[in-house]
Each structure stands twice: as C-alpha cells, then as structure tokens.
C-alpha positions as CSV (number, residue, x, y, z in Angstrom):
1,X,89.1,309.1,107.4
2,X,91.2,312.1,108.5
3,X,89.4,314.5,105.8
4,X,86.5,314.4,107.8
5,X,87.7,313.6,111.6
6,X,91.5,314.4,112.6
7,X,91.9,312.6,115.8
8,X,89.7,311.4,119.2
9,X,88.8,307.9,119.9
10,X,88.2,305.2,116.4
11,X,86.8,301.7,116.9
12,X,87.1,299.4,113.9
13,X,84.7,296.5,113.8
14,X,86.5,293.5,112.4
15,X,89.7,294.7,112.5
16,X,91.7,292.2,111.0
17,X,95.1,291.9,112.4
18,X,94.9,295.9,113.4
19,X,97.1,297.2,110.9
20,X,94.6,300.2,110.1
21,X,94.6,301.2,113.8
22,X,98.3,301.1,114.3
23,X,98.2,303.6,111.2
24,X,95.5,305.5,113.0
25,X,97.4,306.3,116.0
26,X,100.7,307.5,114.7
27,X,97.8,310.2,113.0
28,X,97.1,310.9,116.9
29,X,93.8,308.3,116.7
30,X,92.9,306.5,120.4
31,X,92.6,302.9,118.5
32,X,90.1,300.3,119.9
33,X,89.0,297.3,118.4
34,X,86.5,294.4,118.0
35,X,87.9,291.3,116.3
36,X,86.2,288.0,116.6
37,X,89.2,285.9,115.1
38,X,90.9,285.4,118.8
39,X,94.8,284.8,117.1
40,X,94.2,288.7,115.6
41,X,92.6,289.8,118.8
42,X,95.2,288.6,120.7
43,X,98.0,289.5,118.0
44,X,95.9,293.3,118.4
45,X,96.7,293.6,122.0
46,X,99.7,292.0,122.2
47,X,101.9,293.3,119.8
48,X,100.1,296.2,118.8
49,X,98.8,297.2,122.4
50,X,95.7,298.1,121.3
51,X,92.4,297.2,123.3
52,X,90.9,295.0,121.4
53,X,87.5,292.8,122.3
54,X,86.1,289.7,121.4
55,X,82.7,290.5,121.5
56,X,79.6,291.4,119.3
57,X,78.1,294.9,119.6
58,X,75.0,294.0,121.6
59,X,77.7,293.4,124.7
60,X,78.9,296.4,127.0
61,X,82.1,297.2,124.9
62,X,85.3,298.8,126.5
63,X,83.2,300.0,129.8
64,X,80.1,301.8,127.4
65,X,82.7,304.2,125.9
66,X,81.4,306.2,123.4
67,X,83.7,306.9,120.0
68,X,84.6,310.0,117.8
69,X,85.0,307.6,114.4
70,X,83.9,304.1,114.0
71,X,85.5,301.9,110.6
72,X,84.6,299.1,109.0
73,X,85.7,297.6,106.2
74,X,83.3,294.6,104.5
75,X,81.7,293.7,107.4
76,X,78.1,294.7,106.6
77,X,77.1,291.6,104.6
78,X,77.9,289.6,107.5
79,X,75.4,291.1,109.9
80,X,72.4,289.2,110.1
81,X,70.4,292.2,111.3
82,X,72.0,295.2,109.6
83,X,69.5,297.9,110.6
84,X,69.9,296.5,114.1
85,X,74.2,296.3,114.0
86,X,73.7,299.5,113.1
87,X,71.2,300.8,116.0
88,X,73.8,299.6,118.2
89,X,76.7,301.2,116.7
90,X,74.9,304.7,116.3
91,X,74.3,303.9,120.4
92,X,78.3,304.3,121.2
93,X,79.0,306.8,119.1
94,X,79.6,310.4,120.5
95,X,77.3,313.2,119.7
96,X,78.8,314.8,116.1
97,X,81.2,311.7,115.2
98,X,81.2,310.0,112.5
99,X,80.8,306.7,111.0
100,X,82.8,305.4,108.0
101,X,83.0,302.2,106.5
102,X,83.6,300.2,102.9
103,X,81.0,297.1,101.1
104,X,80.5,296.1,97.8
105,X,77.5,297.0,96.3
106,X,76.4,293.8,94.7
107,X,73.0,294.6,95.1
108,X,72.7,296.8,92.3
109,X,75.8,295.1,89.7
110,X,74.2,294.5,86.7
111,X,73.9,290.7,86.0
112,X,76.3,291.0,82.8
113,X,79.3,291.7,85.4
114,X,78.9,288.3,87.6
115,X,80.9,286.6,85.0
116,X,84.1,288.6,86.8
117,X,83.2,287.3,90.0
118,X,84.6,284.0,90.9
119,X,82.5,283.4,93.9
120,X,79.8,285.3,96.2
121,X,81.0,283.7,99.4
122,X,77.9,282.1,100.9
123,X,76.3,281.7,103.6
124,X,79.7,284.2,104.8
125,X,77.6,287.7,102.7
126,X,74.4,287.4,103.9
127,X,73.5,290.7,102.6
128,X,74.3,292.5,99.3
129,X,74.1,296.3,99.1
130,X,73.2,299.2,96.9
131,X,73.5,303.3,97.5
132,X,69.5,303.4,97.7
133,X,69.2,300.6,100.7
134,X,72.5,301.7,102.1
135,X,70.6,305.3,102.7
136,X,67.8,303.3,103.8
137,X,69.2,301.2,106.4
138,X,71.6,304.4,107.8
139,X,68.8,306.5,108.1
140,X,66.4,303.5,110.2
141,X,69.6,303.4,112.3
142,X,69.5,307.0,113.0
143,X,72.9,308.5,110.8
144,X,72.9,311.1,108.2
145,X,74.1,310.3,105.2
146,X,76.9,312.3,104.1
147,X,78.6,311.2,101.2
148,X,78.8,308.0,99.6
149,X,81.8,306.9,97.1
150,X,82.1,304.4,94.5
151,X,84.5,303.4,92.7
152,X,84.4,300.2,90.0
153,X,86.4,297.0,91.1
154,X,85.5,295.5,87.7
155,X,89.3,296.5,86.8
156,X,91.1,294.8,90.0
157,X,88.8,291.6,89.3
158,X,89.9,291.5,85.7
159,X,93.7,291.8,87.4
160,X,93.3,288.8,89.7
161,X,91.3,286.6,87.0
162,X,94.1,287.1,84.5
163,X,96.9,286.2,87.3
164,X,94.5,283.2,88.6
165,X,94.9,281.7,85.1
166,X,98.4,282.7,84.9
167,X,98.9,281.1,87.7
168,X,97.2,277.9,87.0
169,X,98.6,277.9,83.7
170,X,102.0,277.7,85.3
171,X,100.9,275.4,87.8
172,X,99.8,273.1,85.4
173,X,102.8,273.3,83.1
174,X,105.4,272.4,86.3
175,X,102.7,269.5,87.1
176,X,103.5,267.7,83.3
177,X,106.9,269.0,83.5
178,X,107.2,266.5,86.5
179,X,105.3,264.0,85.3
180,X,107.3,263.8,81.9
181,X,110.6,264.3,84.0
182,X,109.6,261.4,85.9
183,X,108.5,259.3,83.3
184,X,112.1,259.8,81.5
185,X,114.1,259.0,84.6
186,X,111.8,255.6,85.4
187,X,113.0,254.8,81.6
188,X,116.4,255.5,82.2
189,X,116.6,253.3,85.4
190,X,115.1,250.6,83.6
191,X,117.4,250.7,80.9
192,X,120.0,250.6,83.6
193,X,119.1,247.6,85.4
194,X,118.2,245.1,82.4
C-alpha cells in the first residue's frame, strides 16, 4: 500500500477485526472502516478507536467523505453486483487516490489444480475472477488499471493439505488410543470385581 500512497485517509471494506488499519495509522494513515460482522465493528471502535460502520456501500458512509486509499482484501466474490460495488466505491474516492485490494483468481485456475482446493465456499464466492475480467469490471467502474500481481497459492494449499492430514492423522490415532485405553481399563475392573 505505502509504495504507491504514503498517508491521507484509507477505508478498508470488510475489515476484519481492524488489525490492518491499526497498522495503517502508526504509518500516519486516517483509518476508517466498514465491517458487517457487528462483534469486529464494535471490537474496531472500541478498542481500536477507529470509525468503523455497519453498512453497505450504497448508504451515506462517514458523512459522504471521500478517501485517499480504499483496501480490500477477498471481498469481491461476495458482491453480488461487482461492477456496481465498484461504481460506488470509485464515487467516494478522492480525485488521484487509489484503490487496492487482494482476490483469488479462480476464474482462470486450470481445472488440474481444483484437486488442491478443499472447498469453493458456496453460495459465500458468488464470483470467481481472472486478470482479463478484473480489467474489465475496473474499467466499467471507471479506475485505471495500474498494475496487477500474482502470485501462486498452489504452495500454501499444498502446506495446509499436508497439516490437515497430519492433523487428522493425529486426531485419529488419540481417538483409538482412547478407545483401546478404555477398553483395557473396563477389562481390568472386571477382573477386579469377579
């Protein structure tokens, strides 16, 4: 975020329990957020004292400001009109600010890689995205695409499918570790009484 905007007013959209906006403002950011969860919101505001709203983007937010960044970070497949989330976001930015957010790009994975996904989370993603409709859908909203990254999260997914079956590999050993601990102490108490 700070290689291209160093400080001014950020909104995150779905901002979790803030902990990216608390970062922001020890960089000198003016943090706001929009968090639909109400325990985050309030945990926001609260104990973060940022001004945080729990409201959608077609509502007056925070008085019709207008921001110098907006973040988001997997929030796009949950809008169920993208072009228009976006319409609305472009509306409350400033003149020259700049819009930067994070999404997978299922849209264009290759079907040989959904073996490494565990789930797709639907009806939660109603959306999946690719570079080409990502430039698409900006450019209907009215933003210039500057740069787009990627990066693979084949890696990481292979990391949490390998613990997952550690894990239940362990789980599953404690589980006949009990039952055969169990079994042996029923035998001994039986042994006992008789």
């Amino acid at each position: 975020m700070t290689s291209v905007v160093k400080s001014g007013t950020l909104l995150e959209v779905g901002a979790g329990a803030g902990y990216f906006l608390d970062e922001a403002r020890k960089l000198g950011f003016g943090p706001y957020a929009i968090e639909f969860n109400p325990i985050q919101a309030n945990f926001i505001r609260d104990q973060l004292k940022i001004p945080c709203e729990v409201s959608s983007l077609s509502t007056s937010i925070f008085e019709e400001m207008k921001f110098d960044a907006l973040y988001h970070c997997d929030v796009i497949s949950h809008f169920f009109d993208p072009i228009s989330e976006f319409r609305k976001i472009n509306e409350i930015m400033k003149e020259g600010s700049f819009l930067v957010f994070e999404t997978g790009n299922l849209g264009e994975v290759n079907q040989k890689y959904f073996r490494y996904f565990d789930r797709f989370q639907y009806p939660d993603h109603l959306f999946f995205f690719s570079p080409d409709n990502l430039r698409n859908l900006l450019e209907r909203a009215g933003f210039k695409v500057l740069k787009i990254y990627r990066y693979s999260i084949i890696p990481q997914l292979l990391v949490i499918k390998i613990t997952a079956g550690i894990r239940n590999l362990l789980i599953k050993s404690n589980k006949q570790e009990r039952r055969s601990g169990n079994s042996g102490s029923e035998k001994k108490a039986s042994r006992d009484i008789s």
